[in-house]
N, C-alpha and C positions, 0 to 999 in steps of 0.2 A: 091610911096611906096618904102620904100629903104628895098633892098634883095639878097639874095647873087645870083650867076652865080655859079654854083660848076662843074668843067671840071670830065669830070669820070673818064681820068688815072688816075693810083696813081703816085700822083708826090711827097708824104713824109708824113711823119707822124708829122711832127712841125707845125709853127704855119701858119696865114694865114691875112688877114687886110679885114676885112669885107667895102668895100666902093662901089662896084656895086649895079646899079638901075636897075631893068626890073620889065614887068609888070607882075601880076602874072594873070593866065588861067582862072579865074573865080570864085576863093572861096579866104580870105583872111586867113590869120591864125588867129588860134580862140585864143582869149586872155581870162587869168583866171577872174572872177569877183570874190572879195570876198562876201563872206553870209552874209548879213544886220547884225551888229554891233558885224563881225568876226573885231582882231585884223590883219591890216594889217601884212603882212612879212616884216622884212626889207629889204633894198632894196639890190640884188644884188653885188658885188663889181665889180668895173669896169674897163676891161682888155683893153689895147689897141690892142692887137693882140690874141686870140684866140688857142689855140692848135687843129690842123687839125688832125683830126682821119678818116682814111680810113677802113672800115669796108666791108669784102668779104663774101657774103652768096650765099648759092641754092636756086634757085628757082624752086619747081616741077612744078608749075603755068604754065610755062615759063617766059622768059628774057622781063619785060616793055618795050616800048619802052625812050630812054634817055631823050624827052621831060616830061613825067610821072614819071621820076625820078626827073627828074631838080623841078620838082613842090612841089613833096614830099620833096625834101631835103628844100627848102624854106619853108617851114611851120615844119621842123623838125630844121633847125636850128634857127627858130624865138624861138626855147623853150633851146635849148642846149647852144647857142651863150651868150645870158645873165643870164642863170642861171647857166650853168657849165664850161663855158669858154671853149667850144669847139664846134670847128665846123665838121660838120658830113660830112663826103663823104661816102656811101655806094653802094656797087657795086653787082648786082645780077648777078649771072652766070647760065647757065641751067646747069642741074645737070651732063651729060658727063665730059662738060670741069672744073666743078669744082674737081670733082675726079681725072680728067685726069692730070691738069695741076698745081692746088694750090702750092704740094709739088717742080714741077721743079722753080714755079713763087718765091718761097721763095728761094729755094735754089740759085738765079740767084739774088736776092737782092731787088727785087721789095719790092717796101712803101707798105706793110701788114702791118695793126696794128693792126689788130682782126678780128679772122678767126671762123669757125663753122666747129669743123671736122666732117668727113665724115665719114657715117656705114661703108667703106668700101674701099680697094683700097689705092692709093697712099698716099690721106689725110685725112685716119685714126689716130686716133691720137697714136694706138701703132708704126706709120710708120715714123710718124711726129717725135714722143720722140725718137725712138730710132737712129734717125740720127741726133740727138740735134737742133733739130727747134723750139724748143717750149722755153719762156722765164719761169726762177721760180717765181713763183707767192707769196713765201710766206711772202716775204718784201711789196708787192704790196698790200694784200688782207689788213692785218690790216690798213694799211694806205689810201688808197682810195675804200677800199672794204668791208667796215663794215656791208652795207645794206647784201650785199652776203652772210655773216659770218653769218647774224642774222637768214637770210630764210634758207641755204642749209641745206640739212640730213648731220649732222656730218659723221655716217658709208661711204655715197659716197665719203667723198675727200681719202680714200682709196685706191678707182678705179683711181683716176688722181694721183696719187703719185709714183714717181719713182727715188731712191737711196735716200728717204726722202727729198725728194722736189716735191710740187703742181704745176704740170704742164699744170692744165685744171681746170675748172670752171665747176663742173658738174649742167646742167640744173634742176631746182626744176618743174619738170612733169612727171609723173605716167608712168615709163617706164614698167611694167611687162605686157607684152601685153598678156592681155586672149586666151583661144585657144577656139575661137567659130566654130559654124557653123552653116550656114542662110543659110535658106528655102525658096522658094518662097512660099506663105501662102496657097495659092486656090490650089496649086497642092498636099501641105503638106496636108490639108485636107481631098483630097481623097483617101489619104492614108489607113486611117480608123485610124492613131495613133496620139496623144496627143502629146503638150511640155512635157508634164511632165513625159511622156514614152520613151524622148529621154535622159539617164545618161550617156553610155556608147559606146564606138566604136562598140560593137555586136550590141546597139538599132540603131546605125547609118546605121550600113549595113542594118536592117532590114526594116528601111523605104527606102532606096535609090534604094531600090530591088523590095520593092510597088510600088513606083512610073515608077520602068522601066519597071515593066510589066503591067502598065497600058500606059504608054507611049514612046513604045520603040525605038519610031525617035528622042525622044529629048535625051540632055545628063543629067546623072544624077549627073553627079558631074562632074567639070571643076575647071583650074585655070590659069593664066597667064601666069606663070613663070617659064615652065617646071617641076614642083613639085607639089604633091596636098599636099603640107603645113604640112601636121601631126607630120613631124618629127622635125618640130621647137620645144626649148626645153619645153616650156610648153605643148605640147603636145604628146612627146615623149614619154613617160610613163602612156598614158590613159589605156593601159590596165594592167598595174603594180602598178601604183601610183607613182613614182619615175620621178624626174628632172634629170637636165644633165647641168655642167656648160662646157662651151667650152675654158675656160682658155683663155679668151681673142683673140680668134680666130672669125676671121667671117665669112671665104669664103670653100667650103671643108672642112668642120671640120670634124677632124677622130680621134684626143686627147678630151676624155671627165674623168670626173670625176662624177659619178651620187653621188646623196644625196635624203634624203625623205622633206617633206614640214617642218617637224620640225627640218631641220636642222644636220640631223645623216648622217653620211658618212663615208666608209672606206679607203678615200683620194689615193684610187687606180688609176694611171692614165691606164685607155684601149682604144681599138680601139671602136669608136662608131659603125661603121659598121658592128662587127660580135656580138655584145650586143642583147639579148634573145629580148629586147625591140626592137629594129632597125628590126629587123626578124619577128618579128610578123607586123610590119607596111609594111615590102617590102612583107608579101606575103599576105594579106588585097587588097595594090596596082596589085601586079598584078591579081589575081581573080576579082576586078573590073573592070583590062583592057581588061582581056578575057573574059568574061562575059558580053562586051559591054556598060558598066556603063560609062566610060571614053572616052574622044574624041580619035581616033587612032592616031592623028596627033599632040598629048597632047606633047609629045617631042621635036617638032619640033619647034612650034610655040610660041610666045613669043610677051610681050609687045601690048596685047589686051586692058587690061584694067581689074579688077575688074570683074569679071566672072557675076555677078548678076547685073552690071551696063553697061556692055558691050556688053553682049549676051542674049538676050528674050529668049531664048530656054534650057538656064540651069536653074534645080531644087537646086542644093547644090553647096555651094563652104565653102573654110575653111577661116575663119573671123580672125589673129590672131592679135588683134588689143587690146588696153584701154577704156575703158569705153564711152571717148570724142569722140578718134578718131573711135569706134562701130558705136556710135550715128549721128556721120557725113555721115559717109558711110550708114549707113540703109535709111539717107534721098536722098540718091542716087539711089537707084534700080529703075531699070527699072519696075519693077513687086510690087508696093508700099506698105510697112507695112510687112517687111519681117519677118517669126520668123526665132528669135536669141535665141539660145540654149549655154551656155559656158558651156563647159563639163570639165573642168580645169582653175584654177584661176591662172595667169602669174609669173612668178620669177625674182626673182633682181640678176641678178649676175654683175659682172664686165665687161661682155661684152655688156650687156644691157644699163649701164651707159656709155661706151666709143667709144657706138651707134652714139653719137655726142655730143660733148661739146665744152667750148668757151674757146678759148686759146692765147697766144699774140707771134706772129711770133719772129723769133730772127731780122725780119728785119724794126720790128717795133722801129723808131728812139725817141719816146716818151712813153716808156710804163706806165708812170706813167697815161696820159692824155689815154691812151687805157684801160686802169682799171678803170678812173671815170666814163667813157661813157657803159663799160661792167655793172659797178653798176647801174647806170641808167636806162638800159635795165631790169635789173634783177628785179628793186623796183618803176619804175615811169610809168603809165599805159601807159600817154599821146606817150612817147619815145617808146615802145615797139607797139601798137595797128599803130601809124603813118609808124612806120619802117615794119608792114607787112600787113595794110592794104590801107593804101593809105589815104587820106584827106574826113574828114568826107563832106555832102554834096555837093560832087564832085563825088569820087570814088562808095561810100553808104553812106547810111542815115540809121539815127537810128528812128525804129519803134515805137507805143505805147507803146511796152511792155519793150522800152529799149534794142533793139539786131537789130542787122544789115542786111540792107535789098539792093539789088541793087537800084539806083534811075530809074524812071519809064523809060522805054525806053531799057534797059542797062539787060544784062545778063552775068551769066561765063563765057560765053561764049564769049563773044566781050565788056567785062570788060578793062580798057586800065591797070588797076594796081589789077592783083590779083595774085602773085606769087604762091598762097595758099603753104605759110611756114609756119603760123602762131601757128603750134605744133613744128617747129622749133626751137621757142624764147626761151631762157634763161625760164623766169618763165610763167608758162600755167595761173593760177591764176590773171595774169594782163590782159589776152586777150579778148577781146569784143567777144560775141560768134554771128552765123548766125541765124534769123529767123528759126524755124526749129528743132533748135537743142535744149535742154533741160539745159538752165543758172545753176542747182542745181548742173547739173555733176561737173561744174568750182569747185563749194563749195568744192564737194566730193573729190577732186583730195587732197588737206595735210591731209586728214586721209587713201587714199590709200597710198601715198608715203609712209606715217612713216608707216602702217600696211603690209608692202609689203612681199610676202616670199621672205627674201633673201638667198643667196646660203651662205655659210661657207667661200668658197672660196673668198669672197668677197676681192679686192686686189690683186688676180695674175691675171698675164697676161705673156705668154712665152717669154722667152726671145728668139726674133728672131733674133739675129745676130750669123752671121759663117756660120758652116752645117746646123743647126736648120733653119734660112733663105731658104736655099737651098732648103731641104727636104721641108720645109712648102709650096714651090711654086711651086716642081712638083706634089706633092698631092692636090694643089689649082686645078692645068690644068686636074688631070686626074679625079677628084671627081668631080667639077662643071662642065669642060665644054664638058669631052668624058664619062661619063659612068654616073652623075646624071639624066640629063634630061630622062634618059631610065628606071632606075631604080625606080625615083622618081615618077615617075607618070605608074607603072605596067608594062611598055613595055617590061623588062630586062626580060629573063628567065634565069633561076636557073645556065643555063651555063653563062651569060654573068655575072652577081652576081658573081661567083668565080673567074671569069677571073679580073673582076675590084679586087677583097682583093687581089689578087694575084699582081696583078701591084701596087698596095699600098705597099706590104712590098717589093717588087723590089725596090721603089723609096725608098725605106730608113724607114717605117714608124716603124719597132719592135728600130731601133736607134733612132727613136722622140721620143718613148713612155718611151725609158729609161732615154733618157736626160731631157723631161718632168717632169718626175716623180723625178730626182735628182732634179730638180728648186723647184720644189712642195715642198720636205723635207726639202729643206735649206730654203726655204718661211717660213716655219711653223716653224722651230729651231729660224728665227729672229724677228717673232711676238709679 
């Protein structure tokens, strides 16, 4: 069987001469049959040479190993090679050194030809544009990007657009992540209270305070991350009503602009930290920490895992997740059939869309051939479901019901290709879902998108270069990584609270808020 050999550097983005034979592992590529007295397709046109597209993604899974690559990409290019004249190389990174290293790999000239930016860090894609790494895409999209054009929310190419050029490819997937919070069920119950008696942050305390005095060795509420979650912007304002857009910021955010669910705002840029809303959550937080509700160690520790999947011994954790990715995670607990309560429904803002999107490096040497293969991903099931889960009866097999199942023997665990990216992909609606999880949500997902609350703000994003850079990076260091994890999870008392606002406007932030807020006005005068 003739098949390609694909090396994992990137050795360029041109073309390639498909003429190596190896055997392939034990499954062939699965070919289309057409449906008994379907009109054939015609047939292909036929290239001698191919355009080689090098494609860079995260893997949160972990990194395959490169024999499970090499497989994959052989049953990925048996579909891309003669129907779109391109052949695939894609490269999985674990999620550090894609953050770490993406934006030095491009800056250095490395064959990137489509990349997935990153929530956060170096290869975010406000980091990426504003050092001009990113190609414009607007000659690109009409011309080999029509499928794209057809699926995306018009309002998102907003958030990728910078001095009126499309610089990203925003993903078609239900980004306003709910503000939940899961229960372990048997414990919720002997509570004495109902789902339907938890609407509120006050109904929240009041179960979390049942259950710690019926059981006051375990924790009642826990989380991974040094924060217990609430002040994400969907749930920032449970006990007000009021959202928060972060103006394209993601790490320390201290520049917010609030608005209501319909859209009303005083386009005032303030400090999120001393905001009536921010004050009622930090002092919630610490009356749970002294009060023994929270682990004492909740500051310190990091990178457990999913509080309800990780630790038997917690009752609550804050879920701030999408509908799909809820339903994923509740088949995870350790404590099975958890209630899920959403005490606020998520928001669209701009930084939520440039959470991650697909963009084409400046060191991509074909980006015409990097736009068909993004379209592809965005509209071809077969291209997107291979590129993040692997070769069907091989990696998994699909069940009675039509949804994917480990093959017997084989778990997550010791799975050889499960990056689990697959809410990563350009569009969620193509994706094969797991045994387990609920195929309608998939449906559900283009009437959340288009139904989404989005922010007003929709479109800015600060301009970080100069002082504003500056400022924004000593407020990164002293808001995430010296005074949040204290603060965020109750630890911080009332002296240490003041002493952090205090070192925020030391680093400059009453001069961010002003320079913000001039971007903001001159944003809104060229709309």
């Amino acid at each position: 069987m003739t098949m390609l050999v694909l090396a994992f550097a990137f050795t360029g983005c041109g073309t390639t001469e498909p003429d190596v034979t190896v055997v392939t592992p034990g499954v062939a590529p699965a070919t289309a049959t057409p449906a008994p007295g379907a009109q054939a397709a015609p047939a292909p046109e036929v290239f001698v040479y191919p355009d080689l597209v090098h494609v860079a993604l995260w893997a949160p899974g972990g990194v395959p190993a490169q024999s499970e690559m090499d497989f994959v990409l052989e049953h990925l290019n048996a579909i891309t090679i003669p129907e779109f004249n391109i052949e695939v190389n894609f490269r999985l990174f674990d999620v550090a050194t894609y953050r770490d290293t993406m934006a030095p790999m491009i800056a250095a000239g490395e064959d990137i030809c489509l990349i997935n930016t990153f929530p956060a860090g170096a290869a975010h894609f406000n980091n990426l544009a504003a050092q001009g790494m990113l190609i414009p895409l607007d000659d690109l999209l009409p011309m080999y990007g029509q499928d794209i054009l057809d699926i995306a929310v018009p309002e998102r190419w907003e958030a990728t657009t910078r001095d009126g050029q499309i610089l990203a490819v925003p993903r078609f997937i239900h980004v306003a992540s709910d503000m939940n919070v899961m229960f372990v069920r048997e414990w919720f119950e002997e509570t004495g209270y109902s789902p339907e008696d938890i609407r509120t942050m006050d109904d929240v305390d009041r179960v979390v305070r049942a259950f710690h005095a019926n059981h006051p060795d375990l924790l009642a509420f826990s989380s991974d991350t040094r924060a217990l979650d609430f002040a994400h912007p969907a749930g920032f304002g449970l006990m007000y009503g009021v959202y928060f857009d972060n103006l394209g910021n993601t790490s320390g955010v201290s520049t917010i602009v609030e608005f209501t669910a319909d859209g009303q705002t005083d386009w005032r840029v303030v400090n999120r930290y001393t905001t009536q809303e921010f004050q009622s959550m930090r002092e919630l937080f610490r009356r749970w920490y002294v009060d023994g509700l929270v682990d004492r160690d909740a500051p310190l520790v990091v990178g457990r895992g999913f509080p309800l999947i990780a630790n038997d011994r917690v009752f609550a954790a804050v879920s701030a997740a999408d509908p799909m990715g809820q339903a994923i995670r509740n088949t995870q607990t350790i404590h099975p059939d958890p209630i899920v309560i959403t005490l606020k429904p998520g928001v669209e803002k701009t930084g939520s869309i440039l959470g991650q999107t697909y963009a084409i490096p400046v060191s991509a040497s074909n980006p015409a051939a990097s736009m068909r293969l993004l379209n592809a991903m965005y509209s071809d099931p077969r291209v997107a479901n291979l590129m993040a889960f692997g070769v069907e009866g091989y990696h998994y097999i699909m069940n009675a019901d039509g949804q994917m199942e480990f093959p017997p023997g084989m778990t997550m665990a010791d799975s050889p290709f499960h990056p689990n990216n697959s809410r990563l992909f350009p569009n969620v609606t193509l994706m094969q879902t797991w045994a387990g999880t609920d195929p309608a949500l998939v449906a559900q997902e283009p009437d959340l998108i288009r139904n989404a609350v989005r922010s007003p703000l929709m479109g800015f994003s600060i301009d970080a270069s100069g002082v504003v850079g500056d400022i924004l990076a000593q407020i990164d260091i002293i808001a995430r990584d010296e005074f949040n994890p204290f603060i965020m999870t109750g630890a911080a008392s009332d002296a240490i609270y003041y002493e952090f606002i205090d070192r925020l406007y030391d680093a400059g932030l009453e001069t961010l808020i002003e320079e913000v807020q001039r971007q903001l006005d001159e944003w809104r005068v060229g709309r």
